[in-house]
C-alpha positions as CSV (number, residue, x, y, z in Angstrom):
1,X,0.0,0.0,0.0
2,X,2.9,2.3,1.1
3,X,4.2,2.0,-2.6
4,X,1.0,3.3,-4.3
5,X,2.1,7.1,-2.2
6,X,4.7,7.3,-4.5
7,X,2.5,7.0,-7.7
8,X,0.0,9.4,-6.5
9,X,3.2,11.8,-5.7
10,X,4.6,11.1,-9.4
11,X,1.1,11.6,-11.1
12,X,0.1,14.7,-9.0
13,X,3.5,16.3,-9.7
14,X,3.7,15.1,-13.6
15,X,0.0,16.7,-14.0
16,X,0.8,20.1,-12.2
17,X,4.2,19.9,-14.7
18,X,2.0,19.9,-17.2
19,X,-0.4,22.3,-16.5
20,X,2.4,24.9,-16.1
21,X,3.9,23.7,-19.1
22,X,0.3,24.1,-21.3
23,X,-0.1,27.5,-19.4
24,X,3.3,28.4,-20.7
25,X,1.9,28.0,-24.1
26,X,-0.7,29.7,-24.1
27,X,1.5,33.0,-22.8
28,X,0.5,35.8,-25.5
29,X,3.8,37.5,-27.5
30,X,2.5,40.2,-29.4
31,X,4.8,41.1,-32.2
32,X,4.8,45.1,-33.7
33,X,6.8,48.3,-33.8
34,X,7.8,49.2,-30.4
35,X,6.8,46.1,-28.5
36,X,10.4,45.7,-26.8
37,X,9.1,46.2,-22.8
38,X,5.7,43.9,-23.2
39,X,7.4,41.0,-25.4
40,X,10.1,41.4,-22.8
41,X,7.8,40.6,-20.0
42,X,6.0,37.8,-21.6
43,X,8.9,35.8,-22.6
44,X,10.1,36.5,-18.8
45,X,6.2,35.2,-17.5
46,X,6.8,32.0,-20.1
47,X,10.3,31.6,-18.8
48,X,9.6,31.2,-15.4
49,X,6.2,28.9,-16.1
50,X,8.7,26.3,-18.0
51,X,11.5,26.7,-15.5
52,X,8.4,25.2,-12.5
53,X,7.3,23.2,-14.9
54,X,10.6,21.1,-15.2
55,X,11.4,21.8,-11.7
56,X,7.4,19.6,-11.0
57,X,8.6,17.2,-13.9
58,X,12.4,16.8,-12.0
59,X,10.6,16.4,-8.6
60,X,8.3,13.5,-10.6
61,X,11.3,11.6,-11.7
62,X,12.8,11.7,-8.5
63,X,9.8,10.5,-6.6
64,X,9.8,7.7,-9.0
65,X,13.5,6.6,-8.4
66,X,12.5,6.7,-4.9
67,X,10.0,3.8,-5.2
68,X,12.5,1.3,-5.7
69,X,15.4,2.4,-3.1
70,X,12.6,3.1,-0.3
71,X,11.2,-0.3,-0.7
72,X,14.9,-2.1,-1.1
73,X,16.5,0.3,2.3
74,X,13.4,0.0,4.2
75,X,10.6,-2.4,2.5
76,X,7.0,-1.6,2.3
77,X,5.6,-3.9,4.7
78,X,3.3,-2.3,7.5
């Protein structure tokens, strides 16, 4: 049972991953004379969306390498 906390970590994490990373895309760049300060700002708002996104995606990975080592080091017996 203790092993199943691990997918639930992995799926919640992968799914918040990917909502950042769908919110990311959807960031609006307007192109046109003079647009230097707003493009600016949305590539910054988009940068920072894709940089938690693969922070949530990293975090998913590791609690997935986890699974194996917690159960080898200290077994999932209750």
């Amino acid at each position: 049972m203790k092993e199943m906390y691990f997918d639930i970590a992995t799926a919640i994490l992968a799914a918040i991953s990917a909502y950042l990373w769908a919110k990311s895309a959807r960031v609006d760049f307007n192109f046109g004379y003079d647009m230097g300060q707003f493009l600016n700002e949305a590539m910054k708002k988009a940068s920072k969306l894709n940089a938690h996104a693969a922070g949530f995606a990293a975090a998913a990975a590791v609690a997935q390498v986890l699974k194996p080592a917690w159960g080898y080091f200290f077994g999932f017996a209750d």
